[in-house]
N, C-alpha and C positions, 0 to 999 in steps of 0.2 A: 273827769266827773264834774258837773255841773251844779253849784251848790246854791243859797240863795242869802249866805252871809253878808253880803255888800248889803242889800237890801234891809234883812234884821238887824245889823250893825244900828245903820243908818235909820232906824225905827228907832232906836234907842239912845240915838247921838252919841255912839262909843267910836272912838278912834279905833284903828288899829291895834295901836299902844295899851288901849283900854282892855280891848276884848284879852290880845295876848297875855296880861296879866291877870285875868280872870279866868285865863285858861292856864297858867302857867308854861307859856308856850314862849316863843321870841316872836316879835313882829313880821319877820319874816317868814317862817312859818305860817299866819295868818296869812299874808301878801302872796306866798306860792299855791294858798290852798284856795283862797276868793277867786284867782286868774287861773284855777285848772291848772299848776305846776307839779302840786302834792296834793295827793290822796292821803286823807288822814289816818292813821290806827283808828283799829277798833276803838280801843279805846279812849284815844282822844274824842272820835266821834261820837260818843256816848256823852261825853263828858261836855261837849258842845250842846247836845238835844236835851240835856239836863237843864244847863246854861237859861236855854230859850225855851225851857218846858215845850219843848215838840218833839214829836217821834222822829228819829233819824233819819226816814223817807221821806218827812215833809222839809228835812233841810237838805239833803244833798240826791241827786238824780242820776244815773248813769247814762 
């Protein structure tokens, strides 16, 4: 799945370090889901489109 994370990260000047703890996630997990490794939960995914106030279709593409 194709997502657009690097991108609003990088609008925001948030490391990965950054994002992960605002997602309550590990870096890694960020790292596998920006390069198409993981597919997020639901609910993570929700929890991200909250994050960047956008609907979940404008952050992640199949």
């Amino acid at each position: 799945m194709k997502n657009r994370l690097p991108a609003l990260r990088a609008d925001r000047k948030w490391s990965q370090n950054e994002l992960a703890a605002r997602l309550d996630v590990s870096r890694q997990t960020i790292n596998a889901i920006e390069k198409g490794r993981y597919d997020p939960s639901l609910p993570l995914a929700f929890k991200i489109a909250r994050l960047f106030k956008l609907a979940i279709e404008d952050i992640f593409k199949d």
